[in-house]
ROPA-739472 format. One line per 10 residues: number of its first residue (from 1); their letters; for each residue x, y, z of N, C-alpha, C, O, CB. Coordinates in Angstrom, 2 decimals. Glycine has a CB too. Layout:
BEGIN
NUM	a	X,Y,Z,X,Y,Z,X,Y,Z,X,Y,Z,X,Y,Z  ... $
***
This chain:
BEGIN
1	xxxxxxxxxx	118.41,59.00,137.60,117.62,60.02,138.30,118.32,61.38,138.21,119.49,61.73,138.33,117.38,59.62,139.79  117.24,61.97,137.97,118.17,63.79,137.31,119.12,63.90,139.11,118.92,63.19,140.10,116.23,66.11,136.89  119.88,64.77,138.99,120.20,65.60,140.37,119.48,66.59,140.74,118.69,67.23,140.05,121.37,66.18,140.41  119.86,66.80,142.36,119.18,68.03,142.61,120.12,69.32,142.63,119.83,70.51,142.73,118.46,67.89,143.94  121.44,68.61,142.48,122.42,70.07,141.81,122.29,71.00,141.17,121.95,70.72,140.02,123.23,69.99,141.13  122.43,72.30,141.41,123.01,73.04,140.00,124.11,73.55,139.60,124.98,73.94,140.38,122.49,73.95,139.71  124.20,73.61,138.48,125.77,73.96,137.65,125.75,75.39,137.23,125.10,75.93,136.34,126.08,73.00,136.09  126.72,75.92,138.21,126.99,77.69,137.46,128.16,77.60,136.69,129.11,77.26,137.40,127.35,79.14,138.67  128.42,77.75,135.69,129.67,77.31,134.81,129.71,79.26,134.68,128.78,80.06,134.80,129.32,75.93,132.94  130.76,79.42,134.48,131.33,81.08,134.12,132.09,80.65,132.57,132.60,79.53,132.57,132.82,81.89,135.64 $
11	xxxxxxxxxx	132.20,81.35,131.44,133.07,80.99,130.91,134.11,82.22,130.72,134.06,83.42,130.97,132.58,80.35,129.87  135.07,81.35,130.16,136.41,82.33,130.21,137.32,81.61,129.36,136.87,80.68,128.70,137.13,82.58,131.78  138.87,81.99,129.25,139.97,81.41,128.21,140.38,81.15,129.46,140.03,81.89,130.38,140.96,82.28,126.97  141.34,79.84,129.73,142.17,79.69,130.72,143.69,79.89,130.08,144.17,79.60,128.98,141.87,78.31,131.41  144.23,80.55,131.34,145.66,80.79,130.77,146.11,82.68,131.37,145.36,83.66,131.28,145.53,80.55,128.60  147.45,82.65,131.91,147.61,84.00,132.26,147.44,84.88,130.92,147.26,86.03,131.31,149.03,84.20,132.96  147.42,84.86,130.24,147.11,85.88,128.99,145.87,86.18,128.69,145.71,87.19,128.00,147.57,85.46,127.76  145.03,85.63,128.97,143.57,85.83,129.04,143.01,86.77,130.22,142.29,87.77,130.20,142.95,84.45,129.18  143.59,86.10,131.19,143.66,87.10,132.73,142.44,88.33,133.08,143.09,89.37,133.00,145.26,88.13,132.65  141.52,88.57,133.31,141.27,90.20,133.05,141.02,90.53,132.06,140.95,91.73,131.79,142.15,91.06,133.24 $
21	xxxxxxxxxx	140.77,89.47,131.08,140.17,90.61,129.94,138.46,90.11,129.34,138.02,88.98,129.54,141.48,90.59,128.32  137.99,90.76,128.90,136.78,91.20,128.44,136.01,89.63,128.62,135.24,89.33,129.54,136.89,91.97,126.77  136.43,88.76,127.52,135.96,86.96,127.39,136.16,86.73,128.45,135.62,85.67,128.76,136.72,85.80,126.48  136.79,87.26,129.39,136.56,86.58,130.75,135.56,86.42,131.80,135.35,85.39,132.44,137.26,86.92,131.33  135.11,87.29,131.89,134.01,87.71,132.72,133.11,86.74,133.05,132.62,87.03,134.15,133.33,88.69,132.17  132.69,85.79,132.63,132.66,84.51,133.90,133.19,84.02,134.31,132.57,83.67,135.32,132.31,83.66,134.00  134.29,83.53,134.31,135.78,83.28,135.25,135.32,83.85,136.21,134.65,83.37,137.13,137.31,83.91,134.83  135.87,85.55,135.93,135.91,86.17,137.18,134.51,86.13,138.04,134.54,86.01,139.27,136.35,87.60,136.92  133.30,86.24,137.33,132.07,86.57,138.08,131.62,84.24,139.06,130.78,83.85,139.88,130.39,87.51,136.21  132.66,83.56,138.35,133.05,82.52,138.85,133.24,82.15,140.18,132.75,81.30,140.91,133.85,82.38,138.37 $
31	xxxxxxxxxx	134.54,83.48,140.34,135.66,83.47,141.43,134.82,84.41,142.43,134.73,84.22,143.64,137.36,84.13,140.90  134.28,85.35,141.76,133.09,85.95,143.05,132.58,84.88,143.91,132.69,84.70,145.13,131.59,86.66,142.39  132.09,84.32,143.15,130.99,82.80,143.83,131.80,81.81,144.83,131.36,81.30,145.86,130.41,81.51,142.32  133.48,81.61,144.09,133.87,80.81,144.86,134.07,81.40,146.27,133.87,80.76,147.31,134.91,80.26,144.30  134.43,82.54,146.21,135.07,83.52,147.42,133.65,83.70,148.26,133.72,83.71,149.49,135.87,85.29,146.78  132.67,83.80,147.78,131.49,84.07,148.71,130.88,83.05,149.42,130.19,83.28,150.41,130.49,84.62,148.06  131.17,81.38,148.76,130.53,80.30,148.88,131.66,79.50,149.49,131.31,78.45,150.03,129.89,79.82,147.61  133.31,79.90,149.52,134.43,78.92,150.11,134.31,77.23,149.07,134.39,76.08,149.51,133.94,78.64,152.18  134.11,77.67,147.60,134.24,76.47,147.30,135.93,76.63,146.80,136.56,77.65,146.51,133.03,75.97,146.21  136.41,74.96,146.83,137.58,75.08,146.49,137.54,74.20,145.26,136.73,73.28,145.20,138.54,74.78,147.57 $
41	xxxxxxxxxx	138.45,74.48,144.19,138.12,74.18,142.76,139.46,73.04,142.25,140.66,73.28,142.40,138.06,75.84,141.77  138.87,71.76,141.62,139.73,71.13,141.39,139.88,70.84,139.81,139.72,71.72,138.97,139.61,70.17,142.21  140.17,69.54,139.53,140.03,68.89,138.00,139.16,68.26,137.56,138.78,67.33,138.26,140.82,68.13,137.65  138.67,68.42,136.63,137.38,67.31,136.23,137.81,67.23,134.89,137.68,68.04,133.97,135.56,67.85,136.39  138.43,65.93,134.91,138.69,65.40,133.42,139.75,66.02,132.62,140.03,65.53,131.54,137.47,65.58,132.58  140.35,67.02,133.03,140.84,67.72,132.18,140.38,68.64,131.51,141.13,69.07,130.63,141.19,67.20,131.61  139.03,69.27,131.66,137.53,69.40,130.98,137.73,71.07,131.78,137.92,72.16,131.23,135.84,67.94,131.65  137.62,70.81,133.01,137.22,72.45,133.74,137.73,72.09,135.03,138.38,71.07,135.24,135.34,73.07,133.84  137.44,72.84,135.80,138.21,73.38,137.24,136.28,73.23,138.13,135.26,73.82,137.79,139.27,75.78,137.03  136.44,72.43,139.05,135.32,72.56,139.26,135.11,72.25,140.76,135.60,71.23,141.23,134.64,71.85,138.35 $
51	xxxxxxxxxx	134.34,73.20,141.59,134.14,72.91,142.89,132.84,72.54,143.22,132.56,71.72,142.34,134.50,73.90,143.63  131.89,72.65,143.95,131.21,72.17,145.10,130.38,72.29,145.84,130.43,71.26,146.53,131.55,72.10,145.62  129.06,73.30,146.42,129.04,73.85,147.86,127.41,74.21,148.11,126.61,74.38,147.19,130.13,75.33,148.02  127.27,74.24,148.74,125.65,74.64,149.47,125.62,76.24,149.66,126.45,76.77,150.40,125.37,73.82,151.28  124.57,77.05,148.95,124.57,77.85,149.16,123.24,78.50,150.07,122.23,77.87,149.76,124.95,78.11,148.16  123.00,79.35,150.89,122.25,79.64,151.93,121.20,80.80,151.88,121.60,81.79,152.50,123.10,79.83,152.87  120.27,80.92,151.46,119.44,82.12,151.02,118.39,82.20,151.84,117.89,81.08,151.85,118.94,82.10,149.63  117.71,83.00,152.60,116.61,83.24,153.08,115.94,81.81,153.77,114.84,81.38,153.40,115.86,83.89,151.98  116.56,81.29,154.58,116.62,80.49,155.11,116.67,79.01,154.63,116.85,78.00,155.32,115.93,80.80,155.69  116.47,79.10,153.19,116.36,77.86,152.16,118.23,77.60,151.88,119.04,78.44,152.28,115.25,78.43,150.36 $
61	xxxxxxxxxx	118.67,76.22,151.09,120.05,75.66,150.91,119.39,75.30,149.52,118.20,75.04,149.34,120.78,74.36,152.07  120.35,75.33,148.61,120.41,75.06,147.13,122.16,74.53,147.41,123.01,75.20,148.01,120.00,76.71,145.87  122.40,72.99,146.69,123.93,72.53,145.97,123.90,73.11,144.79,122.87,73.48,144.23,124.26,70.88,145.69  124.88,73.20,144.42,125.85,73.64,143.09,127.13,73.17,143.04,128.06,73.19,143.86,126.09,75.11,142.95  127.01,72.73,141.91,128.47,72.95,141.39,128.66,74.26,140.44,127.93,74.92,139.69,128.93,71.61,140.50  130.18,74.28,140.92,130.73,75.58,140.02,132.04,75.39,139.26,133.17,75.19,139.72,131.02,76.86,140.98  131.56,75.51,137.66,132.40,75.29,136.91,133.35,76.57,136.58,133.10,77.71,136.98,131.76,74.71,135.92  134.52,76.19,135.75,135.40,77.41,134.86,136.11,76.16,133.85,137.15,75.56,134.09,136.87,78.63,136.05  135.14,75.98,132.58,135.67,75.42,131.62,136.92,75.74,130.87,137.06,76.68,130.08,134.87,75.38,130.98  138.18,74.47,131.35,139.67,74.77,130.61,139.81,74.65,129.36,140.87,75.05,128.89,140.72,73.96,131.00 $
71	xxxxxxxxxx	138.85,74.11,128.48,138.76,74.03,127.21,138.75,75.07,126.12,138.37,74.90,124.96,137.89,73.46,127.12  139.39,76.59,126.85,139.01,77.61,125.74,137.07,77.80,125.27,136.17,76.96,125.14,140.00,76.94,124.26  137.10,78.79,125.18,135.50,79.48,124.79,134.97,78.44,123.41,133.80,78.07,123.31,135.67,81.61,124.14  135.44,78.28,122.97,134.85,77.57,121.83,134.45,76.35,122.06,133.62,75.65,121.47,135.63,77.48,120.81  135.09,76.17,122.93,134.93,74.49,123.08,133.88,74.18,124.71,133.73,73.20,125.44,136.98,73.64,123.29  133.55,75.05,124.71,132.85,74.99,126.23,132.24,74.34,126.69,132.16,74.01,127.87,132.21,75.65,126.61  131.49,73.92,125.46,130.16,72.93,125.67,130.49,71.48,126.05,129.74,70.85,126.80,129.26,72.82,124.28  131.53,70.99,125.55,132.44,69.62,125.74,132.51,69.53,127.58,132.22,68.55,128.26,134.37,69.86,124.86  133.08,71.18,128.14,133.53,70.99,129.74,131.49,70.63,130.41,131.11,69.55,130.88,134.63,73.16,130.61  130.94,71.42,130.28,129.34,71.91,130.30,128.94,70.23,130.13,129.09,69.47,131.09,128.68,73.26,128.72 $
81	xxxxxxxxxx	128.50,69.80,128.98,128.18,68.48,128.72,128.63,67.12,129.74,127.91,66.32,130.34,128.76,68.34,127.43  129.96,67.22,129.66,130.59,66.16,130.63,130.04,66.07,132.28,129.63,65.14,132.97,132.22,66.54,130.66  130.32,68.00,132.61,129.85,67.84,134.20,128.16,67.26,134.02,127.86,66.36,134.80,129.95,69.68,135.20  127.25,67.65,133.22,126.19,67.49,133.33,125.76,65.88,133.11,124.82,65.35,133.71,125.71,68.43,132.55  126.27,65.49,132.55,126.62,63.90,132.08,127.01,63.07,133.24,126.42,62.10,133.73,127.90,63.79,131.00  127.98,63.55,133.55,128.35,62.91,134.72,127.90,63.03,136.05,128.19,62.13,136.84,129.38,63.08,134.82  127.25,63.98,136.42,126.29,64.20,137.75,124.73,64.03,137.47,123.80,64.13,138.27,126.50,65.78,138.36  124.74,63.80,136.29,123.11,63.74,135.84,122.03,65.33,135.86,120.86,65.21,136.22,122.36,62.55,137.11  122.42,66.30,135.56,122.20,67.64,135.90,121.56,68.31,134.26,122.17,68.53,133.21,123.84,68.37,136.55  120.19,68.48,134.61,119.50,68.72,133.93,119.50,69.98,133.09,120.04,70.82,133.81,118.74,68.51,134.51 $
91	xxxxxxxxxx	119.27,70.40,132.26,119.91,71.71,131.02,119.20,72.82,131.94,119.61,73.98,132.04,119.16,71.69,128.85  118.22,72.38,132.51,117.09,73.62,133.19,117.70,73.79,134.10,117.29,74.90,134.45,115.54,73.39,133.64  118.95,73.30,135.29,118.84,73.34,136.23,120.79,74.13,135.76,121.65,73.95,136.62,118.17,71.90,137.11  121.18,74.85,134.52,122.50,74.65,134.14,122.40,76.31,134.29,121.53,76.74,133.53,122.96,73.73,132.56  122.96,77.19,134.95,123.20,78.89,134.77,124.74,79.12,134.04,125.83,78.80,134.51,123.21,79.79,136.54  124.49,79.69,132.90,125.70,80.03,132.08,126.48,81.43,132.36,126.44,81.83,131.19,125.24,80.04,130.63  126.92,82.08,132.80,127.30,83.39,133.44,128.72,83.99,131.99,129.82,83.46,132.08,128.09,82.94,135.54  128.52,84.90,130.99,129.30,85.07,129.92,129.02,86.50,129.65,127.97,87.13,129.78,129.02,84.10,128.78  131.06,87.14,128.97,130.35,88.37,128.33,129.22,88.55,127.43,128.60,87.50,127.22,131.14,88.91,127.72  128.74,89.68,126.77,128.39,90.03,126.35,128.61,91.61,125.54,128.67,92.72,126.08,127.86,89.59,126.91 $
101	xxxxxxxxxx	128.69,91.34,124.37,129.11,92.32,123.35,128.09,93.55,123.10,128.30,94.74,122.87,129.33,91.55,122.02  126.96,92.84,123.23,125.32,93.38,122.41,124.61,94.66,123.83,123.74,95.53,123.79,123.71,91.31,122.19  125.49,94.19,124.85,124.64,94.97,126.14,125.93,95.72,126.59,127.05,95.24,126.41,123.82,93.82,127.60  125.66,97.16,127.29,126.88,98.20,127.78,127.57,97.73,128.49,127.14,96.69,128.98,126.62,99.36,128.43  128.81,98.13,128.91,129.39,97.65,130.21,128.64,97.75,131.69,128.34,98.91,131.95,130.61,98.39,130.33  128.37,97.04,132.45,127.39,97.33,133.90,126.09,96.86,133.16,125.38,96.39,134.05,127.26,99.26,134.65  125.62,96.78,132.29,124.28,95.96,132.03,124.06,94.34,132.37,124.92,93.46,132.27,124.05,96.06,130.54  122.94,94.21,132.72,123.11,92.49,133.07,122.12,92.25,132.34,121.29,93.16,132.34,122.98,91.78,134.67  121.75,90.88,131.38,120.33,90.32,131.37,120.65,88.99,131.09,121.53,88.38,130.49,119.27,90.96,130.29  119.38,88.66,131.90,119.16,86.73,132.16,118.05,86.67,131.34,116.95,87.22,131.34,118.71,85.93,133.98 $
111	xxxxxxxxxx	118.84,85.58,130.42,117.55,84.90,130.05,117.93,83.22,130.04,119.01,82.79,130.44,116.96,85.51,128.43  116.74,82.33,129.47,116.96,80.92,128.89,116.29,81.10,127.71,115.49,81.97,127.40,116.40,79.65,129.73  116.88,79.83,126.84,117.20,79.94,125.30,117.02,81.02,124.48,116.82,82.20,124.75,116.57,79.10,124.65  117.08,80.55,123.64,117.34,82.07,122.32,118.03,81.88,121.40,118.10,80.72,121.01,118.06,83.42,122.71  118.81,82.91,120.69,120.11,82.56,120.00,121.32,82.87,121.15,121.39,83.24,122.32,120.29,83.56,118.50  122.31,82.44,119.95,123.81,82.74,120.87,124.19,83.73,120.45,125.31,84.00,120.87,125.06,81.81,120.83  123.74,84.49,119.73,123.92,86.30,119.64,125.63,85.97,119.41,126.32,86.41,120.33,123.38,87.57,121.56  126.43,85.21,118.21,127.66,85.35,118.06,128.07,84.64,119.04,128.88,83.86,118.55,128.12,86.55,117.98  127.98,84.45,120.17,129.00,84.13,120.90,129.32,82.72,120.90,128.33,81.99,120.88,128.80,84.57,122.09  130.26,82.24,120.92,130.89,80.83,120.65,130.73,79.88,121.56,130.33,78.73,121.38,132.23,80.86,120.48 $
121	xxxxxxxxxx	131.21,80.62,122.94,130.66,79.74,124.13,129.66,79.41,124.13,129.44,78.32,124.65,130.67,80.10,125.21  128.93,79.92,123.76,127.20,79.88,123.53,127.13,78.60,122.69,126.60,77.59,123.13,126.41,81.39,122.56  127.56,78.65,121.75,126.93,78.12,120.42,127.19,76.72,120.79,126.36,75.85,120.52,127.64,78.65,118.87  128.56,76.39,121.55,128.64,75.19,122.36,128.46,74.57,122.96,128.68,73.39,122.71,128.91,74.96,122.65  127.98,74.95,124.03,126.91,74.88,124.64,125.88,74.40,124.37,125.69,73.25,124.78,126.68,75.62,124.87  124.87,75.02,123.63,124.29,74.56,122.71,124.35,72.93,121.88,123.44,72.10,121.95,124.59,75.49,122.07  125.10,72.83,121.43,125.76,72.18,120.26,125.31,70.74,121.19,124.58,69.78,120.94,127.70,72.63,119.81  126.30,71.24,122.63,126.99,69.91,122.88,125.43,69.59,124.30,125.18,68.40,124.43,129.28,70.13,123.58  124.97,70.10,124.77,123.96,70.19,125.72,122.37,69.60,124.59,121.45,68.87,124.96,123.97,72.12,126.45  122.52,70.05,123.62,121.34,69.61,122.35,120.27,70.46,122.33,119.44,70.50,121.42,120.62,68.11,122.50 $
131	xxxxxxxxxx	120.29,71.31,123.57,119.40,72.28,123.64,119.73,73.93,124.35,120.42,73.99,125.36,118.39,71.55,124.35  119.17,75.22,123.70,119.63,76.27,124.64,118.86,76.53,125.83,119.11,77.42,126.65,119.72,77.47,123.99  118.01,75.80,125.87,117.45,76.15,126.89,117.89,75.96,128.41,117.28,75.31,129.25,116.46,75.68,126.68  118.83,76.53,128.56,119.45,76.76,130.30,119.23,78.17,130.55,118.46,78.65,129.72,121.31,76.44,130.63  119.61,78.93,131.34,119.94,80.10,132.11,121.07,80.53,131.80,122.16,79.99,132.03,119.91,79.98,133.40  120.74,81.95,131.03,121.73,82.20,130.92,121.73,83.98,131.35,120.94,84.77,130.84,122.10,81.63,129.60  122.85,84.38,132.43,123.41,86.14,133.03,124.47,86.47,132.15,125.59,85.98,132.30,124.17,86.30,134.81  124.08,87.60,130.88,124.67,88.14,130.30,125.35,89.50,130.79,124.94,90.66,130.83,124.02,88.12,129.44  126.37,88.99,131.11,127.00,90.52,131.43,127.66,91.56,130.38,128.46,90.99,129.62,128.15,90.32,132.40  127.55,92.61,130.22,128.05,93.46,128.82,129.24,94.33,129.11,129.57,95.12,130.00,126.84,94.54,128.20 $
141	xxxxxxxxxx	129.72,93.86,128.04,131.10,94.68,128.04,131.33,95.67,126.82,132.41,96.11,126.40,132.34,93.62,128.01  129.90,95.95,126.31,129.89,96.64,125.37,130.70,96.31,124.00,131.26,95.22,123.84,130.17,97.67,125.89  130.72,97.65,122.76,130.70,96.82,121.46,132.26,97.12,120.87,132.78,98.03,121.51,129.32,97.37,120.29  133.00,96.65,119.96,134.32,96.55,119.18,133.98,97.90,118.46,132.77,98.15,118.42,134.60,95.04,118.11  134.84,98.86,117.85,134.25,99.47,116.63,134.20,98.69,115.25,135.01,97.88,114.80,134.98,100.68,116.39  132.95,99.19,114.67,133.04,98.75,113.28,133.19,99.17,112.04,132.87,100.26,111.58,132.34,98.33,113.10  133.71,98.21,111.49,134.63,98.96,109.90,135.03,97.69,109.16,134.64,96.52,109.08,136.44,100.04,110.25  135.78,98.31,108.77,136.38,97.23,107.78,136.94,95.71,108.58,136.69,94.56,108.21,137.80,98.04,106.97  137.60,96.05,109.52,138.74,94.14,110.19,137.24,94.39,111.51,137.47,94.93,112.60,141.78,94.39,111.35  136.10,93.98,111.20,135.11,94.24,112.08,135.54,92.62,113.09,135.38,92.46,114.30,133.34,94.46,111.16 $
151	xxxxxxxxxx	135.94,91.94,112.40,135.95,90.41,112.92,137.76,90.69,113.56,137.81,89.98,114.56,135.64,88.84,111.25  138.71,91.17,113.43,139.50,91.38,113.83,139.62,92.65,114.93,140.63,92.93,115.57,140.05,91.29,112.88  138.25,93.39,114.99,138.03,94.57,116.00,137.46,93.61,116.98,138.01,93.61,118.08,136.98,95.96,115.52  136.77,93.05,116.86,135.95,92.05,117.95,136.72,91.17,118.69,136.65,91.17,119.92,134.96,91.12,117.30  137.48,90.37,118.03,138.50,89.72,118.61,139.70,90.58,119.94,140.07,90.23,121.06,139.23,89.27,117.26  139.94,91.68,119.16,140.94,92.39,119.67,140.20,93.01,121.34,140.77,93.04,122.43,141.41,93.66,118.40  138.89,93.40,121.05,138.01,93.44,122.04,137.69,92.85,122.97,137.85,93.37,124.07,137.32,93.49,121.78  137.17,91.62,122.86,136.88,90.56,123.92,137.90,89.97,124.50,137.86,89.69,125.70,136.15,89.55,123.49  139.03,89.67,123.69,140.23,90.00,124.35,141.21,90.65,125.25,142.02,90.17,126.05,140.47,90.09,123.97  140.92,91.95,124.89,141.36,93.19,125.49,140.88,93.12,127.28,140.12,92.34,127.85,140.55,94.55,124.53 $
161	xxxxxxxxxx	141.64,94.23,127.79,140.99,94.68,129.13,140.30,95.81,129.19,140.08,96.48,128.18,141.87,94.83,130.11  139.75,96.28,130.76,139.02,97.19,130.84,139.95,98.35,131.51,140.87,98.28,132.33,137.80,96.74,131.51  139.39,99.37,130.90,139.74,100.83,131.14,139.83,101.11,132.63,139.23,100.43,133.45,138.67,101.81,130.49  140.79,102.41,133.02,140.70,102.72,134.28,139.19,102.57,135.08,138.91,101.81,136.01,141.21,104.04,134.28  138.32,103.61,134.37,137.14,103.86,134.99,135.93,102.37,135.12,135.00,102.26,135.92,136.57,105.16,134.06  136.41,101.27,133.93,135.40,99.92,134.56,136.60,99.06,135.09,136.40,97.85,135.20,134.27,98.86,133.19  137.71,99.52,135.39,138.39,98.50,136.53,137.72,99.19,137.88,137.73,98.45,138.86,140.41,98.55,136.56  137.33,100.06,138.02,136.37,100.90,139.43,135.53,100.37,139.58,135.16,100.15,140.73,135.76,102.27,139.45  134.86,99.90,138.54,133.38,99.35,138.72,133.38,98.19,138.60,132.23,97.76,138.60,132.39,99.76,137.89  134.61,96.95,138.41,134.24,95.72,138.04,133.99,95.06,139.24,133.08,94.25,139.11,135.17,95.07,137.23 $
171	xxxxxxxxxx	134.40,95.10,140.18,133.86,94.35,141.21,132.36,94.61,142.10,131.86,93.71,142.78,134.92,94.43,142.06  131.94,95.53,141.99,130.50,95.61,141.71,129.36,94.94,140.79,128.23,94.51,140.99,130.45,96.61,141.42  130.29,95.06,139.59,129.44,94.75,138.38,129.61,92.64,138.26,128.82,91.80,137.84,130.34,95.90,136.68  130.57,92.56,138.67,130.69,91.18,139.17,130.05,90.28,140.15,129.59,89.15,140.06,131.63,91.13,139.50  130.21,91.42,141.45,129.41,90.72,142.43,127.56,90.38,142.25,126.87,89.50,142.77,129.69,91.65,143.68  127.19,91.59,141.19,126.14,91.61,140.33,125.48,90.48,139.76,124.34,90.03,139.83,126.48,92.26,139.44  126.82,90.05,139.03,126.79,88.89,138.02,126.59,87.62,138.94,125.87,86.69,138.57,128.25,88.79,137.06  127.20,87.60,140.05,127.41,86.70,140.94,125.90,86.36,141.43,125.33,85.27,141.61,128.43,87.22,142.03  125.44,87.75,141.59,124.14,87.76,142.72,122.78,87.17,141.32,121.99,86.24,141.51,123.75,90.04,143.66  122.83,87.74,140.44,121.76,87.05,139.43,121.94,85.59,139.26,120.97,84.84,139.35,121.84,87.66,137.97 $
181	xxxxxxxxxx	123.30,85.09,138.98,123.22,83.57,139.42,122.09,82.62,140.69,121.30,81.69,140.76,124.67,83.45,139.95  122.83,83.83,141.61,122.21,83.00,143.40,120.73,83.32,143.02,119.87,82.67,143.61,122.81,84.05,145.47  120.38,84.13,142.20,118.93,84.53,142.01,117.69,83.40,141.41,116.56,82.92,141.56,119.04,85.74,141.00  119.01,83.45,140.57,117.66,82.58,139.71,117.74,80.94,140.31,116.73,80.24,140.22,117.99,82.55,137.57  118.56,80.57,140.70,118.26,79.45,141.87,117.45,79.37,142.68,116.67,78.42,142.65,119.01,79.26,142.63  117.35,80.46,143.78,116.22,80.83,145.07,115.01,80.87,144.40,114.06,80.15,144.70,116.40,82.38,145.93  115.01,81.80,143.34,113.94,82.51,142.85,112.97,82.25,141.62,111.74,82.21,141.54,114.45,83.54,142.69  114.07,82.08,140.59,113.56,81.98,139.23,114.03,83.08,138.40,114.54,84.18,138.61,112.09,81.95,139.20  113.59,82.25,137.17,114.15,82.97,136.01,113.40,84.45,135.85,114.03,85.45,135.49,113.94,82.02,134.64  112.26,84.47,136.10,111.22,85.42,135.72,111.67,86.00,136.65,112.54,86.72,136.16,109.73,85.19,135.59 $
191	xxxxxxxxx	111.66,86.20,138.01,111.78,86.85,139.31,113.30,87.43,139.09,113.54,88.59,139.42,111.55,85.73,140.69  114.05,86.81,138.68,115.51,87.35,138.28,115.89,88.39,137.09,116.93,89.02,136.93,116.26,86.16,137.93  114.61,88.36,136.22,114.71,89.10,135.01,114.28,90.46,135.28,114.82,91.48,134.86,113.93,88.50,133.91  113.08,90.35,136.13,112.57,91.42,136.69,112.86,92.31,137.44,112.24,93.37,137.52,111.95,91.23,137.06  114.12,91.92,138.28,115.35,92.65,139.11,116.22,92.86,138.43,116.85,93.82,138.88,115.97,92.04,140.18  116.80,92.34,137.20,118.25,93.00,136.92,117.80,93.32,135.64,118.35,94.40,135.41,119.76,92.06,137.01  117.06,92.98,134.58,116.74,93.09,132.96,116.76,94.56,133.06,117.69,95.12,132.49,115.15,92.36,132.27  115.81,95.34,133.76,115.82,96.76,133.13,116.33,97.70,134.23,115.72,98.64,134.74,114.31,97.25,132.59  117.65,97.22,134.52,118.71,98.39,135.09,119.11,99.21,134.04,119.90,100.14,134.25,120.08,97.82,135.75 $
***
């Protein structure tokens, strides 16, 4: 029998060197959720860090679990697959929370399926779930320059951290990320697109 859970997975690199930088940004928009919701985050498998918790909206309760897959970005879909496998948690009912290269910094957009627009976490996801069709809050961290080491500018990018002026704004732009999650739970996908898509 499916669950009535849902899974907000953030992805990110685990590891202090990753910390704050760009590929992270579901981690952190993660740790928003945990801090707002008091979930506390443990081990699952070796797979991801994963907590727990009822969240409270307009007088309605939605469960979740909340993931931060330890498997590195590439491999995401392996942490994603397992929790869903193992709680019985349906691809529709899965919110993916990840940078994004293709949208500015402070831009958000939700969608379900599509392509993975490059991104790896994505593609794993994918891969390992059999289908894209989940939810997915793209947050943008804007683009690498391009030239010649375009694949070595990108890397160096999503990698990288943010500048004085979006370390000002990241916790806004997080709690953001945070709040389109709680959205499309209460609400829906459509109802969620329609509030944050054309900021």
């Amino acid at each position: 029998m499916a669950s009535d859970f849902w899974l907000i997975a953030g992805l990110g690199n685990p590891g202090s060197k990753y910390e704050g930088t760009r590929h992270n940004m579901g981690f952190m928009a993660a740790d928003v959720l945990a801090e707002r919701w008091s979930i506390n985050f443990s081990d699952h498998k070796g797979l991801a860090l994963l907590g727990k918790g009822v969240m409270s909206l307009d007088g309605r309760s939605q469960k979740f679990f909340l993931a931060k897959p330890l498997t590195y970005m590439n491999e995401s879909g392996n942490a994603v697959a397992s929790i869903c496998s193992y709680y019985q948690i349906e691809p529709d009912r899965v919110i993916v929370i990840h940078d994004d290269m293709d949208l500015d910094f402070g831009r958000i957009k939700v969608k379900a399926g599509g392509s993975a627009g490059g991104h790896n976490g994505i593609k794993s996801i994918d891969r390992s779930l059999g289908t894209p069709k989940y939810a997915r809050v793209r947050m943008g961290v804007g683009h690498a320059k391009r030239g010649a080491n375009a694949h070595d500018n990108t890397v160096n990018w999503v990698l990288g951290g943010f500048g004085p002026d979006q370390r000002k704004q990241l916790p806004d732009f997080l709690a953001d990320g945070a709040d389109a999650a709680e959205e499309i739970m209460f609400h829906g996908l459509a109802k969620t697109q329609e509030k944050f898509n054309g900021r």
